[in-house]
C-alpha positions in Angstrom: -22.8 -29.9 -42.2 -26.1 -29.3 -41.3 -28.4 -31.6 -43.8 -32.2 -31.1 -44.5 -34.4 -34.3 -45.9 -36.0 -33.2 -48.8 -37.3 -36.4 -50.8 -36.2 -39.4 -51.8 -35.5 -40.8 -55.6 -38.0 -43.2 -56.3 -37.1 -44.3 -59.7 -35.5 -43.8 -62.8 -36.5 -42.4 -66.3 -35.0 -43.2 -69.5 -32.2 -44.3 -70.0 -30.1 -41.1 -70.0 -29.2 -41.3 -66.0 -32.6 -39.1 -64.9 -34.0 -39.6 -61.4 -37.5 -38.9 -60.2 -37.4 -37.6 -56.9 -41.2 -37.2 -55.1 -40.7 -34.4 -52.3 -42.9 -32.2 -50.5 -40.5 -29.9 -49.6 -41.6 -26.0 -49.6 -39.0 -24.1 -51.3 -38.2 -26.2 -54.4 -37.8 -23.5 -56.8 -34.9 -22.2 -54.6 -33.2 -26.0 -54.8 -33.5 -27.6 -58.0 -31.6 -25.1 -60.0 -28.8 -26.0 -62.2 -25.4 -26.3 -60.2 -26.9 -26.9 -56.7 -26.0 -29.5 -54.8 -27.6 -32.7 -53.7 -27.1 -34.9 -50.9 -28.2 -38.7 -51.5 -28.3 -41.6 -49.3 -26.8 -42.4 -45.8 -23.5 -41.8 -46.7 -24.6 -38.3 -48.3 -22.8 -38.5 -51.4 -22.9 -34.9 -53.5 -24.2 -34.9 -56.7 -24.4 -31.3 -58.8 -27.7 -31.0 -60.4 -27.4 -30.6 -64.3 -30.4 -30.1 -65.2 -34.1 -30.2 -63.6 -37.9 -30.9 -64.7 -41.1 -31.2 -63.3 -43.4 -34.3 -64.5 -46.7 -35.5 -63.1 -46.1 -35.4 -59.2 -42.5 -35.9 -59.5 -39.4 -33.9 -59.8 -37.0 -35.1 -62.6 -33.2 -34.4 -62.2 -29.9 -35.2 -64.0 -26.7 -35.0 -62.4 -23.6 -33.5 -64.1 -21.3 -36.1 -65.4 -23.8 -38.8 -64.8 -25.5 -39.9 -68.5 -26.7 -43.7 -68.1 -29.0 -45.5 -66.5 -26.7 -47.7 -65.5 -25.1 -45.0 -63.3 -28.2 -43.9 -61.0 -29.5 -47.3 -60.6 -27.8 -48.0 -56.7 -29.8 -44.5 -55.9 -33.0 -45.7 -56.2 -34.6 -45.6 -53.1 -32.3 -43.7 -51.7 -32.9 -40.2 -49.4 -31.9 -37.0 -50.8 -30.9 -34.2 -48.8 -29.7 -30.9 -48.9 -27.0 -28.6 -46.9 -28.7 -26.2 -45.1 -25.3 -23.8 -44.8 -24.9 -23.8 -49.0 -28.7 -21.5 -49.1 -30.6 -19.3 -47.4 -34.5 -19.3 -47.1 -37.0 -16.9 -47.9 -39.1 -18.4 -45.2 -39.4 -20.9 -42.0 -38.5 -24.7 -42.6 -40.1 -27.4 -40.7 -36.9 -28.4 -39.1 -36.5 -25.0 -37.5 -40.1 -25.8 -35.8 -39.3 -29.2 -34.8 -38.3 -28.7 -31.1 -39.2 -25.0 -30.4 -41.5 -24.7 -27.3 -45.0 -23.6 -27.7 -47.1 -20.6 -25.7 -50.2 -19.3 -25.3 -50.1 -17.7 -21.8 -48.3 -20.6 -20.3 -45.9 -23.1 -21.5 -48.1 -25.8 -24.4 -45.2 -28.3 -24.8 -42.8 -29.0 -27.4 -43.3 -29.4 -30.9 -42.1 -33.4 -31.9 -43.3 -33.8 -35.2 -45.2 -31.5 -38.2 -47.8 -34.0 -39.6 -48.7 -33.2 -43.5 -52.1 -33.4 -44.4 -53.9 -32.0 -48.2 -55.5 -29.2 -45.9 -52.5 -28.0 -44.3 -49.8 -29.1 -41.9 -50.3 -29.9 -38.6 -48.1 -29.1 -35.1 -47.6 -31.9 -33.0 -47.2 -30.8 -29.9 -45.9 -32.8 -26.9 -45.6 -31.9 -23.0 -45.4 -34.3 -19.6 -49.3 -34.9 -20.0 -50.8 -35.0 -23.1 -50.4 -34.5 -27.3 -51.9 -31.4 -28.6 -52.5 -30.9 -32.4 -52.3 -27.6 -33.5 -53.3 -26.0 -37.1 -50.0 -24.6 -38.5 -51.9 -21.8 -40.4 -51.8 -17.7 -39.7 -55.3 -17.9 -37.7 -53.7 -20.7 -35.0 -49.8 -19.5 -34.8 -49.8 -15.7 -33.7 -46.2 -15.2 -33.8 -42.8 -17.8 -34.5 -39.7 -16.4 -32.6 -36.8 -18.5 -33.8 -34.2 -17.0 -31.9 -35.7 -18.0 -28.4 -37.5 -21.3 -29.7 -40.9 -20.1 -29.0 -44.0 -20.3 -30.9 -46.9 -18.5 -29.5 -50.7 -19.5 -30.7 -54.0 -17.5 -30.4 -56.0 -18.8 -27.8 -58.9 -20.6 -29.4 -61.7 -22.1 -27.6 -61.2 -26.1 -27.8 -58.0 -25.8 -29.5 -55.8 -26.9 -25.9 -58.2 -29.0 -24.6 -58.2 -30.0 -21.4 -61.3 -33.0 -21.4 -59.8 -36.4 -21.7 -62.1 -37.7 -24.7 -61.3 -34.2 -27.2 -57.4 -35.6 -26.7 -58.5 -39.2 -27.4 -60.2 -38.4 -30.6 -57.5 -36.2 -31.6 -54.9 -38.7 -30.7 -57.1 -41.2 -33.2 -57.2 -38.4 -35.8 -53.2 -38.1 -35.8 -52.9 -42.3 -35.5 -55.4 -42.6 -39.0 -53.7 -40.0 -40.7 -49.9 -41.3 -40.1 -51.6 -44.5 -40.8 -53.0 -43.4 -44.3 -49.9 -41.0 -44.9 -47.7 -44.4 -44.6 
C-alpha cells in the first residue's frame, strides 16, 4: 500500500466518539467523504469515515461503528493517513514532488522537502553544493513532468544564486521558518 500523511487527530469532541483532525492537505474535499477510508497511527489501522464536518481550523470526523468517547481516546495524537491506490487526484501531491530532479538549463538538484508557509509553499531543493529555495507557484515552476521526475523552472534572475551570502540568508529564512512552523 502506498500511504500519504494527511494530518494527525489532535483531540476529541463530545462525547459521541468525534475526532478533530488539523491537516493541511490539498484535496480534502476528495477524502473526507462518507465511506472513505482512513489510515491512523503506526500500525495504520482502517477506520471508514461515517460522517464528516468542518469546525474552526479543524476537520471533525466519526468513524462507522465507533459512538463513544471512550472508543477514540488511544487515537489521540495519533497520524492519519490515506491509501494513495483507493483515489485518484485531480492534481499533483507533494509526495509526487518530493524527490523529482529539478532543471533550468542544467541539472538544479533534488527536491528533499516542500516547506509550507501562509504565502505559499516552498521547494527545497538539494544538490552536492548548496540548498536552493524555490517558489512553488506557476511564475517559478514552468513545467512538472512526473513520468521522468523532472521539474523545470523559469530562469529568474537571483532565484539560483550562485554568491555565498544570498544562500546563507536563504538557508536562515528556511531555519526560522521550520523553527516557527514547529
Amino acid at each position: 500500500m502506498n500511504y500519504i500523511y494527511i494530518g494527525e487527530i489532535v483531540n476529541t469532541h463530545g462525547i459521541k466518539g468525534e475526532v478533530r483532525i488539523i491537516s493541511d492537505f490539498k484535496y480534502k474535499k476528495e477524502i473526507f467523504k462518507n465511506g472513505f477510508n482512513l489510515y491512523i497511527g503506526l500500525n495504520k489501522k482502517k477506520l471508514v469515515i461515517n460522517t464528516y464536518r468542518v469546525h474552526k481550523n479543524y476537520d471533525m470526523v466519526t468513524f462507522n461503528g465507533i459512538n463513544d468517547i471512550n472508543d477514540v481516546l488511544d487515537y489521540k495524537g495519533e497520524k492519519v493517513y490515506i491509501n494513495r491506490d483507493e483515489i485518484e487526484f485531480s492534481g499533483i501531491l507533494d509526495s509526487d514532488i518530493i524527490g523529482l530532479n529539478v532543471y533550468t538549463d542544467k541539472n538544479i538538484g533534488i527536491v528533499k522537502d516542500i516547506m509550507k508557509t501562509k504565502a505559499h509553499d516552498i521547494l527545497v531543493v538539494y544538490n552536492d553544493k548548496k540548498r536552493y529555495l524555490i517558489p512553488y507557484i506557476n511564475e517559478f515552476i514552468d513545467k512538472i513532468d512526473l513520468d521522468n521526475k523532472k521539474i523545470y523552472i523559469k530562469e529568474i534572475e537571483g532565484l539560483i544564486s550562485e554568491d555565498w551570502y544570498i544562500n546563507i540568508i536563504s538557508c536562515y529564512v528556511w531555519w526560522i521558518s521550520k523553527f516557527i512552523n514547529n
